[in-house]
C-alpha positions in Angstrom: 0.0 0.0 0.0 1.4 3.5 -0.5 0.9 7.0 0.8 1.3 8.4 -2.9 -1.2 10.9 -4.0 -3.4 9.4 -6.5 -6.3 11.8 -6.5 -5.7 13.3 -9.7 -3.9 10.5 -12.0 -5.5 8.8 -15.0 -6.7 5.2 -14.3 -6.9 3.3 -16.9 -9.3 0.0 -16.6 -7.8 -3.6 -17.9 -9.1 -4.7 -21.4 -10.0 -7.8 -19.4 -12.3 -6.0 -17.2 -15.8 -7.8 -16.5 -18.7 -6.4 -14.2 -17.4 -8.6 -11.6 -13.1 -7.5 -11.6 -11.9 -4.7 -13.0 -8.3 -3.6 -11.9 -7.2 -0.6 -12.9 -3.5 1.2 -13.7 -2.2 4.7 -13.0 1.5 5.9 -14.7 2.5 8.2 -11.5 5.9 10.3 -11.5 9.3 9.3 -11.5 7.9 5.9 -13.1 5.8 4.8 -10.1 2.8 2.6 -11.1 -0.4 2.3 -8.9 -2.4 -0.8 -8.9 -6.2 -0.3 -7.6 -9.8 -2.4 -7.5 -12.2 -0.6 -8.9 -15.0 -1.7 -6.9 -12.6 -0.3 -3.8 -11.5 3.1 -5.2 -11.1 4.7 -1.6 -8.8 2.0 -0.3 -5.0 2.8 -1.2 -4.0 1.9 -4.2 -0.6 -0.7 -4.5 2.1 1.6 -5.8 5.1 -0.2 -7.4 8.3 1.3 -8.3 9.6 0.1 -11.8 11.5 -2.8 -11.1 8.3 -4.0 -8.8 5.8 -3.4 -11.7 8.3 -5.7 -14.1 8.6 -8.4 -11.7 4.5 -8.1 -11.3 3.8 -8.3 -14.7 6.1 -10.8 -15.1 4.2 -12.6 -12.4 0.9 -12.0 -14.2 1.9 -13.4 -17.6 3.3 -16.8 -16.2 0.1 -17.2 -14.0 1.6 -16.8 -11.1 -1.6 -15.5 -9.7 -4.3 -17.1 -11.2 -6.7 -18.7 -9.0 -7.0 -22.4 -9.0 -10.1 -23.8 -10.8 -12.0 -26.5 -8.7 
């Protein structure tokens, strides 16, 4: 979680956005990124720093997060 001002940034909502999940991405300053829920847009957002955001996406393509189907 971060402490960064995100009040007046650009989101921008993931092209694989449904009703039920939509995360969305905001290019900060100095090359932070901020990660937020949509549905929770008072909460902090998750701010990375560049080498964070890489390693995340990373993560993201290789599935590293995707939940387990039952």
């Amino acid at each position: 979680m971060s402490d960064y001002d995100v009040s007046n940034v650009v989101w921008k909502t993931s092209r694989a956005c449904n009703n039920s999940a939509c995360v969305q991405v905001a290019y900060l300053p100095g090359g932070m990124v901020a990660l937020r829920d949509s549905k929770h847009v008072t909460k902090p957002a998750h701010v990375f720093d560049h080498e964070e955001w890489a390693a995340f996406i990373t993560g993201v393509k290789a599935g590293e997060f995707d939940v387990p189907v039952s």
